[in-house]
N, C-alpha and C positions, 0 to 999 in steps of 0.2 A: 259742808264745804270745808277744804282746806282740813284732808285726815292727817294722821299722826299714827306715827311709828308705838305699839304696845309697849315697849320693852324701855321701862325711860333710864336705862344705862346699860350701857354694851355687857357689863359683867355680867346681867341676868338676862340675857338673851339666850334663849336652848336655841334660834335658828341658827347659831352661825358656831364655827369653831376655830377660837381662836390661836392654836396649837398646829399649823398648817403641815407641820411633821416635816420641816425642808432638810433635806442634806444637800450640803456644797459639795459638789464632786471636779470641777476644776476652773480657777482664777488665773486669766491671762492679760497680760499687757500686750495692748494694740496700737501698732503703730502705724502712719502711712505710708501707702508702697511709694512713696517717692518725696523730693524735698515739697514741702507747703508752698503755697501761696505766700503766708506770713512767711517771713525771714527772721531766722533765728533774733532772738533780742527782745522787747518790750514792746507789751500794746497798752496803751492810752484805755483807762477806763470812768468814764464820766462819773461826775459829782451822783449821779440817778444809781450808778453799778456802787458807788464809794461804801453805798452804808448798807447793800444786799448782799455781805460776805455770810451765808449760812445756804444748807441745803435744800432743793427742793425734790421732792421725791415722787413718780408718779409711775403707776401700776396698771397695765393694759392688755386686760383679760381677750385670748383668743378660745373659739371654740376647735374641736380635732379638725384637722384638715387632710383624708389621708395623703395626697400627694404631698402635702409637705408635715412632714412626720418632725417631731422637736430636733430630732439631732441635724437634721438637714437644716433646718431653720437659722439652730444657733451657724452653723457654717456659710448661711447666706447673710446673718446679721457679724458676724467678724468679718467677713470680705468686706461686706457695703458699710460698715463702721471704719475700718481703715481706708476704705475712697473717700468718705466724708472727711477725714484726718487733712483732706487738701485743702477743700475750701472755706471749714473749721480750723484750721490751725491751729486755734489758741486751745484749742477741746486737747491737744496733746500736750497744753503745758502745763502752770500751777500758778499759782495766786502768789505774790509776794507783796510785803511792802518795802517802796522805796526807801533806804532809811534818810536820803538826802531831801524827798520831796513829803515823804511822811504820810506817800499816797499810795492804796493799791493799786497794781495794772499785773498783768498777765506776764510773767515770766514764758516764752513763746521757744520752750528748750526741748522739744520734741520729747515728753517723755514720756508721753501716750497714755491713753487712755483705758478703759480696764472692760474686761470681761469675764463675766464668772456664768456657770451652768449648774443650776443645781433640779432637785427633782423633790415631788412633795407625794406623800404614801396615801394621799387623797385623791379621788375624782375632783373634776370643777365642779360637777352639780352636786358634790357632799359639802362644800363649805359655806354654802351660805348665801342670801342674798349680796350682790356684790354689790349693789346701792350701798347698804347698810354698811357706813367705816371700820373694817374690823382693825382691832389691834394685830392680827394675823399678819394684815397685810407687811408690816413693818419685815416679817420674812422672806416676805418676793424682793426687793431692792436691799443692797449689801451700801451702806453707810460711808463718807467719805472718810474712813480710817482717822476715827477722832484720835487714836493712840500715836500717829503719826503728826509731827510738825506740818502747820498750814504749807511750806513752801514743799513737801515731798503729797498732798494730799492729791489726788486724782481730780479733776474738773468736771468726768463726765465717766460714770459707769453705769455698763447694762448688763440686767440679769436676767438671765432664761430659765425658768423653774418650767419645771416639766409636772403633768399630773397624769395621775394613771391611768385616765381615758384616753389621752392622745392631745388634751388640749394642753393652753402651757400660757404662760403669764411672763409677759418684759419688762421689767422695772427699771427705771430708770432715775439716777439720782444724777444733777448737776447741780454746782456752786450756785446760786441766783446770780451770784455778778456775768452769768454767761447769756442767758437769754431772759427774757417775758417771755407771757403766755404765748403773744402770739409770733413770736421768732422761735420759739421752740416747737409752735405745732411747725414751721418751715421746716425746721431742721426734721421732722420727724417725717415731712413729707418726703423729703430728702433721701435719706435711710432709706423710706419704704421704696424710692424710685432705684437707688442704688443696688438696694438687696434685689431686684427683678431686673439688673443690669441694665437701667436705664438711665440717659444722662438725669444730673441734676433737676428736678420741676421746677426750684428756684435759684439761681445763684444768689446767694447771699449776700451783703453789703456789711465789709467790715470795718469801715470808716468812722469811730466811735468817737473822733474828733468833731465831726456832724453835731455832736451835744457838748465840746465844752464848753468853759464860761466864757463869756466877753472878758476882754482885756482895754480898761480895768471895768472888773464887775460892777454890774449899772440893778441894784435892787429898786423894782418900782414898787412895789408893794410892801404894803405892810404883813404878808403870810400868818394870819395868827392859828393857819393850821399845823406851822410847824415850831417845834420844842428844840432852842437851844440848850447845848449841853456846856456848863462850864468848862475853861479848859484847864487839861489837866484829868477828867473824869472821861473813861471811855466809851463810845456808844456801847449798850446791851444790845447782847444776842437776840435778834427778835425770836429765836427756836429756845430760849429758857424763862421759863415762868413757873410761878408759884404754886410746887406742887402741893402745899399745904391744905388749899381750900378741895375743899369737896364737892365736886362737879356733879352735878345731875347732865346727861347727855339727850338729847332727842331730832328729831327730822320731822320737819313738818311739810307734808307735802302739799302744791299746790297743782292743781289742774289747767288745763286749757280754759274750762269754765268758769274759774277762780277768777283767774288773771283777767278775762275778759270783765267779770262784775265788779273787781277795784278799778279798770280803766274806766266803765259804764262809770260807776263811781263818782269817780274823781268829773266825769263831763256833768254829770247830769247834775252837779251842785255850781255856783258861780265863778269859773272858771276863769283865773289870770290868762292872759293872751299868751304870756309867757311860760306857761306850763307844757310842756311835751311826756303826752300821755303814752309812754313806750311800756313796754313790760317791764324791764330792769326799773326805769321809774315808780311805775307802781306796787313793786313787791320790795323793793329798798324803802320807799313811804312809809309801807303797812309795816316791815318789820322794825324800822327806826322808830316808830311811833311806839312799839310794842316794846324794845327795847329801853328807851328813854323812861317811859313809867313804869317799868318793873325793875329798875336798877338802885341798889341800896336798899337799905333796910326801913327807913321813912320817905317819904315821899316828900320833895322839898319843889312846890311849884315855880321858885324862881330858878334855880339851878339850870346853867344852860349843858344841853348836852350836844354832842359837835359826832355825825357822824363821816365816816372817810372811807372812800371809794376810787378805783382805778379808774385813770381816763388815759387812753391810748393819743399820744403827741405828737403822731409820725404828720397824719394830714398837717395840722396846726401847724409846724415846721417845716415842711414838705419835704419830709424826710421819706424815703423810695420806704414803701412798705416793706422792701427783702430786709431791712435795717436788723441787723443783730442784733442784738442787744437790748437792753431795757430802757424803753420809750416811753415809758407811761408816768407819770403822776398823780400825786392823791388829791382829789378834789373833796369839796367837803359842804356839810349845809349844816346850820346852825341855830338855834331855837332855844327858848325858855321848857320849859316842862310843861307850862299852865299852856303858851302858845299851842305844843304839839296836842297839847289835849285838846282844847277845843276850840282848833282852828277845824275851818273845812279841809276834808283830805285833799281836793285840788290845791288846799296852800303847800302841805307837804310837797305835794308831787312837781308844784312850781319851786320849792326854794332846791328839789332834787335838779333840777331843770337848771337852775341859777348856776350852782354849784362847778357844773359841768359847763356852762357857757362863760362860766368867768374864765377857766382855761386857757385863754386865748394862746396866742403864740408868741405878745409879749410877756404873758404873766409867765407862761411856762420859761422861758429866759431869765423873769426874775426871780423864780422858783433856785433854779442852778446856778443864779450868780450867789443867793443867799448861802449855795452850799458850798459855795470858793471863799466866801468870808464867815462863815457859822459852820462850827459843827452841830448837826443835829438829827432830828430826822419826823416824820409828818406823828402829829399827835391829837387821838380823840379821843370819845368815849366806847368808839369803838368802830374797829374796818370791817366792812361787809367785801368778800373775796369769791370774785364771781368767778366761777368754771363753767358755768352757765349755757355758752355758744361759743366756745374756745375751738369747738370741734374733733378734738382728737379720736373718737369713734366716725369719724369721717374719713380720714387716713385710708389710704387701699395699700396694702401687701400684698406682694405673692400670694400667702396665704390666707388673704382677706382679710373686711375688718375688724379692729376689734370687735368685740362682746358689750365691752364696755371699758371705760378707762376712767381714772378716777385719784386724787393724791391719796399720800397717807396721812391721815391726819392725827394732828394731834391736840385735845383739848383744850383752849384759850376762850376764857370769857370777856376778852376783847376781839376776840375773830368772829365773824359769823358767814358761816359757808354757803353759797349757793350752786350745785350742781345736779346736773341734766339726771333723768332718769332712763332706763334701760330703752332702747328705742322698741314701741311696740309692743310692749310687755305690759302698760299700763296706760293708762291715761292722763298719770303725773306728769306736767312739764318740766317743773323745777321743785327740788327739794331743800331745803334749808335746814341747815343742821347749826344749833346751837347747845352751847356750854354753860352752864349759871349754877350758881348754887342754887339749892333745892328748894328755898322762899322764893327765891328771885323766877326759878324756872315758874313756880305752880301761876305768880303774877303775871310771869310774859306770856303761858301757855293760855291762860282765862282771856288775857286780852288779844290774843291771835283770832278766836274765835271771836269774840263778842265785835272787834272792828272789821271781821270778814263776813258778818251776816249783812 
């Protein structure tokens, strides 16, 4: 149970290639065919969008389609990318900060959006498993032009790499402060409904005022999952980290069957009432548990270690699900070392449980009022970043759905990734892919197994 990727770092992997051979052959700016919805001037970006100024980048492999051949494609995705320009607005502006309020919000100065076409001297089936994160991928999606000042950078670029079977790959990088996961699969439903000349699936809700703080901000809690920053010292980039340490890389797959015998698990020992045995529950458990004793170089059984996870806040708020923007929050569960070891895994799975029901819809208010009077931002020993059921290979195009979709990742021994496997292809549900240095990985990799038998 519960296999594992051979290759324990991308470097020495013969199945994949990471040199994708891409030439750019032409970058355009896209605008909407007519004035936006948004009206020239500034949009309002909450406390949640404040401290998500960095890229996220995501790569969604299609198979040949011949009725719709790449060049046709990229012409059906600049049409339907400049229709979305309307009810997106803010996708054709740029990011500034105020320097009166000292806040970002969206400069809304029509100056469009980007599009580039390029084409790669490989088949899709020559590159590789496309589970497996290649560094490659980082050449299908073209970069928010770090060489340019944040207020000339683009908000939202898509790329169209062609391969020489006929298939082709859309990459797609936006700011974070423009969507979550699940307002960007909207958006993408979007695009696809556009590009097949059909109205919008969803009209979007741009109303970001919906999240900001109480006046005056009312903190009920005490948050100790979030790190204030002195002032004076600016928040880091969460996309820059230490590339000094030397990562060992792996994927550890889990099954239908897996997942079913940590829930079996977690019931058949003395279960808290309060425990909800979901899958995301039980696989965040097993790997926080696994993570927590394999991290550091001795082993200190008091040491508490504090895991942190998304919890989506639209319900909570009764915020209309089209809500743009980023709704989510990091919830968190927290423990001793000696506890994680030898409590029963239903405890895990209940403080998983906790975590997520403390969320309420007043904590989440006192979460954003903390970020009107604190700069800071959520702090553990490490985020588990689920792609899990996001759905984006769900999406329908003209030219069907992806293949598969997937970010580009990069490295962090405080991230640990959960995403979907190829539909069909295997019996994997979800794969998990973590980062550690090479003591740390060989402890966490012993202990995956030995608490999954």
């Amino acid at each position: 149970m519960g296999t594992l990727y051979q290759s324990p770092t991308i470097s020495t992997s013969p199945k994949i290639i990471q040199d994708l051979k891409v030439t750019i052959h032409d970058s355009i700016t896209i605008f909407p065919p007519q004035e936006t919805k948004t009206e020239a001037g500034s949009m309002f970006l909450s406390n949640i969008d404040q401290v998500l100024n960095f890229n996220v980048e995501t790569v969604h492999f299609f198979v040949a389609n011949p009725q719709f051949p790449p060049p046709l494609v990229a012409e059906k995705l600049k049409s339907a990318l400049s229709k979305a320009l309307v009810p997106y607005g803010f996708l054709a502006g740029r990011l500034r900060l105020n320097p009166e309020s000292r806040r970002f919000e969206f400069d809304c100065n029509g100056a469009g959006a980007q599009f580039v076409v390029g084409s790669s001297e490989f088949e899709l089936g020559e590159i590789g498993n496309l589970v497996y994160p290649n560094p490659g991928f980082k050449q299908l999606v073209v970069k928010s032009y770090d060489n340019l000042d944040i207020v000339d950078r683009p908000l939202c670029i898509l790329q169209l790499t062609s391969f020489k079977c006929g298939g082709f790959a859309i990459g797609v990088a936006t700011n974070h402060a423009t969507f979550d996961g699940i307002s960007f699969k909207i958006f993408l439903e979007n695009l696809a409904s556009l590009a097949a000349d059909k109205p919008l699936a969803t009209a979007p809700c741009n109303d970001r005022h919906l999240l900001a703080a109480r006046s005056p901000p009312h903190v009920q809690f005490d948050h100790p999952e979030l790190l204030k920053i002195p002032e004076g010292i600016d928040l880091p980039n969460p996309t820059v980290f230490d590339c000094q340490d030397e990562l060992d890389f792996k994927i550890f797959n889990l099954t239908s069957k897996d997942i079913t015998h940590l829930k079996q698990k977690a019931k058949d020992e003395p279960i808290p009432t309060r425990a909800k045995v979901t899958g995301f529950n039980v696989v965040a458990a097993h790997v926080w548990r696994c993570k927590a004793l394999s991290s550091g170089t001795d082993y200190d059984p008091d040491r508490v270690s504090t895991i942190l996870y998304a919890v989506d806040i639209r319900s909570r708020l009764n915020l209309p699900h089209s809500f743009a923007g980023n709704a989510v929050l990091s919830a968190y569960a927290s423990a001793p070392c000696k506890e994680i070891e030898k409590s029963p895994f239903s405890k895990l799975v209940e403080l998983m449980t906790e975590g997520a029901s403390r969320m309420t819809g007043e904590y989440a208010r006192s979460v954003i009022d903390w970020g009107e009077v604190n700069k800071g931002f959520p702090a553990g020993e490490f985020l588990i970043s689920s792609w899990w059921r996001l759905g984006f290979t769900d999406v329908e195009y003209p030219w069907g759905k992806p293949r598969y979709s997937c970010p580009v990742v990069y490295h962090r021994k405080d991230i640990i990734l959960l995403f979907p496997d190829i539909v069909g292809e295997s019996d994997n549900e979800v794969n998990v892919l973590v980062a550690l240095p090479s003591k740390e990985m060989a402890k966490f990799e012993a202990l995956f197994h030995k608490f999954l038998a």
